[in-house]
Every structure is written in structure tokens, then in C-alpha cells.
N, C-alpha and C positions, 0 to 999 in steps of 0.2 A: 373391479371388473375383470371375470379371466377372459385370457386372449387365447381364444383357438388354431389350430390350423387349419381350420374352415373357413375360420374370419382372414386371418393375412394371406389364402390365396384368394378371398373373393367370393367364396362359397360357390368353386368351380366357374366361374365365368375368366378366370384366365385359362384353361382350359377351351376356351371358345373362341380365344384370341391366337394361341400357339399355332393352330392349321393354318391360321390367314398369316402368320410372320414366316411359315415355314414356306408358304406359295410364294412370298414375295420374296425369297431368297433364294427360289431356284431361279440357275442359272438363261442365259439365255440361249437361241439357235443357234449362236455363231459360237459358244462352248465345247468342249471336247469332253468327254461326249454329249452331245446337246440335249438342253434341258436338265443338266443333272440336277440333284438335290444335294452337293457336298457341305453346301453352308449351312442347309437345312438339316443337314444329320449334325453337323458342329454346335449346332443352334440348341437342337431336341438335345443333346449330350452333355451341353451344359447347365441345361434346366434340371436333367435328370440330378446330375453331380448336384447341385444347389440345395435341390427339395431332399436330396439324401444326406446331405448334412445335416440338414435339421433334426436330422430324429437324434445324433448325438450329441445336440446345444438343447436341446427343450427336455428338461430331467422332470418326471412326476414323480410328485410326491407321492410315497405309500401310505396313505392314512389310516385303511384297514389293518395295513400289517401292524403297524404301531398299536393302535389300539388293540390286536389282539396277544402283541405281546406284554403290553401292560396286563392286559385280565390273566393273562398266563400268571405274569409275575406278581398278582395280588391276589389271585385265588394259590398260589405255592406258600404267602407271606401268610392269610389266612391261614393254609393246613398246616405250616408250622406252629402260628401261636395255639394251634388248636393243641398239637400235640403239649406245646410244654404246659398247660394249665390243664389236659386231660389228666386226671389221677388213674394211674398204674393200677394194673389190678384190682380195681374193685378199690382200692385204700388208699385214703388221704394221707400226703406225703406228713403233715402232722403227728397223725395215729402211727406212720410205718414209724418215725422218730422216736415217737415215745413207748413203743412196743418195745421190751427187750428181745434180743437174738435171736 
């Protein structure tokens, strides 16, 4: 089964969650200056930090590139055996042998 990053945030429904932890951590009236948001912006800041890690821990595989550089590397292996059973010139490396000079 692959694991997406649709599936471990929830297919955005934590996103639906962060506005309501962010309300509930502004501060209250009697704050300086009241009402602020500073644990709220510490909160969002370190969600961000989190979810931007991940793009350096979750590596995709390049499947396409692999497979096109195999066909690369078997259609080069092809034109070279082409080349060494092609006969030169028109003449079998046989006949060139047994032709003198």
C-alpha cells in the first residue's frame, strides 16, 4: 500500500483543525498587548518547519528515468552488435580474407 502525503495529513482536514488551536492560543485581555497571537504564530511556525521537513525524508523513486535509461542503454548495446556483424563494404569479412591484396 503507498502512503501519500494526503493520507498522513488527513487529506487536509488537519488543516481544519490548525485555525481552531491557533484561536485557542491567543492570548487573553489582560496580555500585553491584548489578545495577541504570539503562541499562535510559534504554533503555525512550527507546523510549517514539520511539513517542510518532510519533502527531505520522503525520496521518490524515478521510475521513468530508469527505465529510459535502460532503453537508451539497449537500443546503444543493439547498434553496437549491429555494427560488429554488419559487413563492410558491401563484402564479407570471409571473401575480404580470402581475396588477395
Amino acid at each position: 500500500m503507498r502512503v501519500s502525503l494526503s493520507r498522513i495529513l488527513g487529506c487536509g482536514q488537519c488543516y481544519l483543525h490548525i485555525p481552531t488551536a491557533e484561536s485557542a492560543l491567543r492570548a487573553g485581555p489582560d496580555a500585553n498587548p491584548p489578545l495577541n497571537m504570539r503562541k499562535a504564530l510559534i504554533f503555525h511556525g512550527v507546523i510549517i518547519c514539520a511539513v517542510s521537513l518532510l519533502v527531505f525524508a520522503l525520496k521518490g523513486k524515478q521510475n521513468r528515468r530508469e527505465r529510459d535509461e535502460m532503453e537508451v542503454g539497449r537500443a546503444e548495446l543493439d547498434q553496437t552488435s549491429m555494427e560488429v556483424f554488419t559487413p563492410r563494404d558491401g563484402v564479407e569479412d570471409s571473401k575480404r580474407l580470402s581475396t588477395p591484396g
